[in-house]
C-alpha positions as CSV (number, residue, x, y, z in Angstrom):
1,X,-10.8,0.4,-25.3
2,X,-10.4,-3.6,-24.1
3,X,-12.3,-3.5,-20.8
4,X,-8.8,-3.5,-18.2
5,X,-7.7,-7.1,-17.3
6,X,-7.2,-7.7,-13.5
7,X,-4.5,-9.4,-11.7
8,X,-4.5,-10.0,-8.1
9,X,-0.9,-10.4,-5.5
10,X,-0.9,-11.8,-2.6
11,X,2.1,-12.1,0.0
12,X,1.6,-14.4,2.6
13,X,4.4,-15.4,5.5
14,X,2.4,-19.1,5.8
15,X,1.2,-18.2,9.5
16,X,-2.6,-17.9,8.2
17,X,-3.0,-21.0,5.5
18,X,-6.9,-20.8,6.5
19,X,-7.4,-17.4,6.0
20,X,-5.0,-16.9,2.9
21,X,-7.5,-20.1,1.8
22,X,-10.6,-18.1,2.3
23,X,-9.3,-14.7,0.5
24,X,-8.0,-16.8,-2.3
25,X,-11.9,-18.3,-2.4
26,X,-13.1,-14.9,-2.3
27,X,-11.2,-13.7,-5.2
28,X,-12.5,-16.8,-7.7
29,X,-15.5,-16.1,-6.8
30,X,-15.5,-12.6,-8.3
31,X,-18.2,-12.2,-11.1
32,X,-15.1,-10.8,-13.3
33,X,-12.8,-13.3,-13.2
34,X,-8.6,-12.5,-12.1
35,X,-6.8,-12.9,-15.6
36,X,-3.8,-14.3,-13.2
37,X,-3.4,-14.7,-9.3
38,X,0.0,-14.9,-8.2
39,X,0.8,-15.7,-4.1
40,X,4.1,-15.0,-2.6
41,X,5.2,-17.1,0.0
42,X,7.8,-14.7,1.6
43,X,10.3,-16.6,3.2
44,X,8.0,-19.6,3.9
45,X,6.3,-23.3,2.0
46,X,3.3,-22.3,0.4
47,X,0.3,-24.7,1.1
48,X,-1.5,-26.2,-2.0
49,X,-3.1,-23.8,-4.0
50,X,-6.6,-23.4,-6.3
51,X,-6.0,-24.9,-9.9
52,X,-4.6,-21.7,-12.0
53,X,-3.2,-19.9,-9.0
54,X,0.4,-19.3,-9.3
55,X,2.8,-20.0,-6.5
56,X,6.5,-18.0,-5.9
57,X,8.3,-19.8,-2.7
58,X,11.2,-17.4,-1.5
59,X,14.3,-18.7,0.8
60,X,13.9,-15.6,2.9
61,X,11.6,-13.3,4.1
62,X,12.5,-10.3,1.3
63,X,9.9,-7.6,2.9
64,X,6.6,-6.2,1.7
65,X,8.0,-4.3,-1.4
66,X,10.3,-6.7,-2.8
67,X,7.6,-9.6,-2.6
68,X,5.3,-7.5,-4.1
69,X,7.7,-6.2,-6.7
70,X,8.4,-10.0,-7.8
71,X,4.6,-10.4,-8.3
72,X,4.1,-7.0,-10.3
73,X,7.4,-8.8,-12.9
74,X,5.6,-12.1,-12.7
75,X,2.2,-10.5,-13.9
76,X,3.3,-7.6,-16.2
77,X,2.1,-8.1,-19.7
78,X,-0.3,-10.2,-18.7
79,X,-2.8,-7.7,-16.8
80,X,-3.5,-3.8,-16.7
81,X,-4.6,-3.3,-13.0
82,X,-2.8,-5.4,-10.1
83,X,-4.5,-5.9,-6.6
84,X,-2.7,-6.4,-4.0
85,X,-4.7,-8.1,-0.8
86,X,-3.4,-9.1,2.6
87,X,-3.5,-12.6,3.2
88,X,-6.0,-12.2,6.2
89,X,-8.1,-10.1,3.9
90,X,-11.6,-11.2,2.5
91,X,-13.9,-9.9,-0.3
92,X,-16.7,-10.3,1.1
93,X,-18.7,-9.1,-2.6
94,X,-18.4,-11.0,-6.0
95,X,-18.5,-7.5,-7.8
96,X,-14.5,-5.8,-6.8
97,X,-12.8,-6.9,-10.0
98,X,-15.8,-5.7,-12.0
99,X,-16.5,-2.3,-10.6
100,X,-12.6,-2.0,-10.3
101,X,-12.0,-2.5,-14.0
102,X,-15.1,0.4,-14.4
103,X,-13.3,2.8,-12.7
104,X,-10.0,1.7,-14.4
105,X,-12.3,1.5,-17.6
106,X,-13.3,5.5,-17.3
107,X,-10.2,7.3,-16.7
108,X,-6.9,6.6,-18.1
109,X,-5.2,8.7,-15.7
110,X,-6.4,6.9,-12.7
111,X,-3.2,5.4,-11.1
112,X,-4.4,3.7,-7.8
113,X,-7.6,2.9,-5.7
114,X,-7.3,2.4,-2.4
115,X,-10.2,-0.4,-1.0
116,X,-11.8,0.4,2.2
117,X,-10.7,-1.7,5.0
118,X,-13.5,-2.7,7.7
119,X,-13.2,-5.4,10.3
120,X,-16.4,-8.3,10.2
121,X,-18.8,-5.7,12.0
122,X,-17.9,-3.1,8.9
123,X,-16.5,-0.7,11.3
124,X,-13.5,1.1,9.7
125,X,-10.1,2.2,11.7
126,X,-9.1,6.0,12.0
127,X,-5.6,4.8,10.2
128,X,-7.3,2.9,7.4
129,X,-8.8,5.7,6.3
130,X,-5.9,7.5,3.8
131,X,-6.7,11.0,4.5
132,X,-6.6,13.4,7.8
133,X,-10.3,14.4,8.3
134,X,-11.0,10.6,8.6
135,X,-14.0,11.1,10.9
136,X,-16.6,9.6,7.4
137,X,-14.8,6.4,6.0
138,X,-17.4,5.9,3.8
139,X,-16.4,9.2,2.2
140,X,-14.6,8.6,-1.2
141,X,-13.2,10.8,-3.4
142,X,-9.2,11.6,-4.7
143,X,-6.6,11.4,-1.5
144,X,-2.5,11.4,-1.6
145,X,-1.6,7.7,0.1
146,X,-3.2,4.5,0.2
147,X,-3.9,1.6,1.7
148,X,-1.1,-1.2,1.9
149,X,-3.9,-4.2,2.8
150,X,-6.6,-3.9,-0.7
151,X,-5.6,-1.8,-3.2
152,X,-5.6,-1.8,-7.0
153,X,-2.6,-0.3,-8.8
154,X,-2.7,1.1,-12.7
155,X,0.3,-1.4,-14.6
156,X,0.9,1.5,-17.0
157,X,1.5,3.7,-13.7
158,X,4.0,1.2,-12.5
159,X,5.8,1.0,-15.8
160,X,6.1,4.7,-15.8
161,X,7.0,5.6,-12.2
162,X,8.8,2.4,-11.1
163,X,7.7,-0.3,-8.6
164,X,7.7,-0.7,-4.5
165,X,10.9,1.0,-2.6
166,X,12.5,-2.5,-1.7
167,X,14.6,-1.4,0.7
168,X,11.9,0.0,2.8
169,X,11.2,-3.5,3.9
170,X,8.0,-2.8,5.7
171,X,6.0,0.3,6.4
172,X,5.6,3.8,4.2
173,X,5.7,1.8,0.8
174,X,2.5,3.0,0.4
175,X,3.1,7.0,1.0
176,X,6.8,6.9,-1.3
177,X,4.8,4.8,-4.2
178,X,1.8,7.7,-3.9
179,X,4.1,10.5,-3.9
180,X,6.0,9.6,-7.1
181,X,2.3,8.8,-8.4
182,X,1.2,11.9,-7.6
183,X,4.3,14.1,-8.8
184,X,3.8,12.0,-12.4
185,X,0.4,12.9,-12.7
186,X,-1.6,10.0,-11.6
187,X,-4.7,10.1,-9.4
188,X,-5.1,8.2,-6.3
189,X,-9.1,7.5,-5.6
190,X,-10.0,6.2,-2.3
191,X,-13.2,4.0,-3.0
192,X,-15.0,2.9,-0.1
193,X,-17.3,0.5,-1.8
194,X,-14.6,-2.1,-2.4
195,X,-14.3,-3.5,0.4
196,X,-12.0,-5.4,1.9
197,X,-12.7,-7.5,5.4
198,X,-9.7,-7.4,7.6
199,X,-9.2,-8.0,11.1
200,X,-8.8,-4.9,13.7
201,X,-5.0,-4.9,14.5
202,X,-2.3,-2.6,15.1
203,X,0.5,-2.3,13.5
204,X,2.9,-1.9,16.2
205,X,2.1,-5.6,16.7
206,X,5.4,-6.2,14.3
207,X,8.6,-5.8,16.1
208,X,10.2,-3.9,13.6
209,X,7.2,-1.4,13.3
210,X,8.7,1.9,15.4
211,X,11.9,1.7,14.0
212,X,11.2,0.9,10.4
213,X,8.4,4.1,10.6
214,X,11.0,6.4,12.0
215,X,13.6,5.3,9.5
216,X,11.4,5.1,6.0
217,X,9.7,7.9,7.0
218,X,13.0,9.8,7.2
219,X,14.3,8.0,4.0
220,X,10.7,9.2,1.9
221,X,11.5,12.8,3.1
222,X,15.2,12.7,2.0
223,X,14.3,11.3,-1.3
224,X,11.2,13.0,-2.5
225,X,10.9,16.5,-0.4
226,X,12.0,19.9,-2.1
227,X,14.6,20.4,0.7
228,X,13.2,23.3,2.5
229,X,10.4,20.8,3.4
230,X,12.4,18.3,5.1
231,X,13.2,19.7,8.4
232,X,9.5,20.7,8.4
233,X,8.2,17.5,7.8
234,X,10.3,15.9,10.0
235,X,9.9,18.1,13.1
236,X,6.4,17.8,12.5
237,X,6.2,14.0,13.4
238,X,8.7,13.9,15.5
239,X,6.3,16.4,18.1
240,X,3.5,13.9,16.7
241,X,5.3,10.9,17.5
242,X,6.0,11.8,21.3
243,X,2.5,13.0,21.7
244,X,0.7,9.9,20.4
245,X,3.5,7.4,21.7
246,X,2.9,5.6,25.0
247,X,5.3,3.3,25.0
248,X,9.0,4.2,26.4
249,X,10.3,1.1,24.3
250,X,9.2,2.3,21.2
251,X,9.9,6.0,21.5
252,X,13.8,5.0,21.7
253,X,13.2,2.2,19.2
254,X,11.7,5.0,16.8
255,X,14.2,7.5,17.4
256,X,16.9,4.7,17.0
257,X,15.1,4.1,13.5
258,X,15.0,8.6,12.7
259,X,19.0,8.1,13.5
260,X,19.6,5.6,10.9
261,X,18.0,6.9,8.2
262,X,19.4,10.4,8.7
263,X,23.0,8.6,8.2
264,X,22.1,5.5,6.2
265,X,21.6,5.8,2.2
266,X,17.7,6.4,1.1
267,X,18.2,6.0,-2.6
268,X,17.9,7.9,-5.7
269,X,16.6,11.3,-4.5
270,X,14.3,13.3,-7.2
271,X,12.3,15.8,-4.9
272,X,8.7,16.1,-6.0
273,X,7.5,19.5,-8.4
274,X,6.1,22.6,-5.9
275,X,2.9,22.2,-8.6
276,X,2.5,18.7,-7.2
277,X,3.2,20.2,-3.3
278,X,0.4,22.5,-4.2
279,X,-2.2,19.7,-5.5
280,X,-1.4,17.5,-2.1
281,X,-2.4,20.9,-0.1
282,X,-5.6,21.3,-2.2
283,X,-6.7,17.5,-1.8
284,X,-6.2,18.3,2.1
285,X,-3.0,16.7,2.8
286,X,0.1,18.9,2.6
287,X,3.5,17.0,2.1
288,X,4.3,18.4,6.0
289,X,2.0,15.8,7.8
């Protein structure tokens, strides 16, 4: 077998021209090259870019899935593993792309592998780590969800399975891609050893993030759930949700968000094989939480 050819996406908004100019160092620098680097600029001018480095330049801001999904068309054919980095990210080794393509290289079932995400003192968040005993982040191994900021994705997987849920806009991308990954038979490998440097944020720094989690999270359920899971699923975040949530804000923006997409359209709904339920339970994460 040709050793995998890597390609790497990036989206940026143009708020961070320094930093995307630093991860976009960072990725020529890797000891095997990119095959093609393609950046987004999602509603926004792109700066000038390295020599080789493909530029896309949208009107509008489309979302996270639909700016990734234009860079997966712009580079299929042309590599077999995409990465897809933040634009605040940083590689802060020269051997990703190599050891990526290994892993790729060894198992052709191998469908994504999610990067560890550490800030620039290598500590690791509780949510950047894509499992529920997250207490180790430098404990690898198969998981059911990955993470949105480094990640490598199998082309052959996407081919199969279909690309990013564009509608989603922003938020749970990640967990609907995994679960029709998962129900296809593809493994998800959470790698700590490729690393990517981000800094520590929250998410809820986004405006959009409490309703947009309440209403994807309701849309993923509706479209990939065997239906006696649903209301299970869903009751169980929504006692989550008022636990963890401090703010009265976004509690109503979130339950403003569960109300839409109970009664807005979530798409094509194909609910996932009880044999895949079963192997979510096994690798420790149940389709219910």
């Amino acid at each position: 077998m040709s050793r995998p050819r890597v390609g790497v996406a990036v989206l940026t908004m143009g708020d961070r021209p320094d930093e995307l100019r630093a991860l976009l160092a960072s990725v020529g620098a890797q000891s095997q090259p990119a095959a093609r680097v393609v950046v987004v600029g999602n509603g926004c001018p792109l700066p000038e870019l390295p020599d080789g480095v493909v530029g896309i330049e949208l009107a509008r801001n489309v979302g996270l899935p639909a700016g990734r999904n234009l860079a997966v068309r712009e580079l299929r054919g042309d590599v077999d593993v995409l990465v897809d980095l933040d634009d605040d990210g940083l590689l802060i080794a020269d051997d990703v792309f190599a050891r990526l393509a290994d892993l790729y290289a060894d198992d052709p079932r191998l469908g994504v592998v999610s990067f560890r995400i550490a800030d620039e003192t290598g500590f690791t968040q509780r949510r950047h780590v894509p499992r529920l005993r997250a207490g180790d982040p430098m404990r690898g191994g198969e998981v059911t969800t990955f993470l949105g900021g480094g990640h490598g994705l199998s082309m052959p997987m996407l081919d199969e399975i279909g690309g990013w849920p564009d509608a989603f806009f922003f938020t749970h991308e990640e967990t609907d891609l995994a679960w029709r990954a998962l129900d296809a038979d593809w493994k998800i490998l959470y790698e700590p050893g490729l690393v990517l440097r981000h800094p520590r944020t929250s998410p809820a720094r986004h405006a959009v993030f409490y309703r947009m989690t309440a209403r994807n999270r309701v849309w993923m359920a509706r479209r990939h759930l065997p239906a006696v899971l649903v209301p299970v699923y869903l009751g169980v975040w929504i006692l989550l949700t008022v636990a963890r949530t401090r703010s009265p804000g976004g509690l109503r923006a979130w339950f403003g968000g569960f109300a839409e997409g109970v009664r807005t359209p979530c798409g094509t709904r194909k609910p996932m094989r009880w044999r895949t339920v079963g192997r979510m339970a096994r690798l420790g994460r149940p389709p219910v939480v």
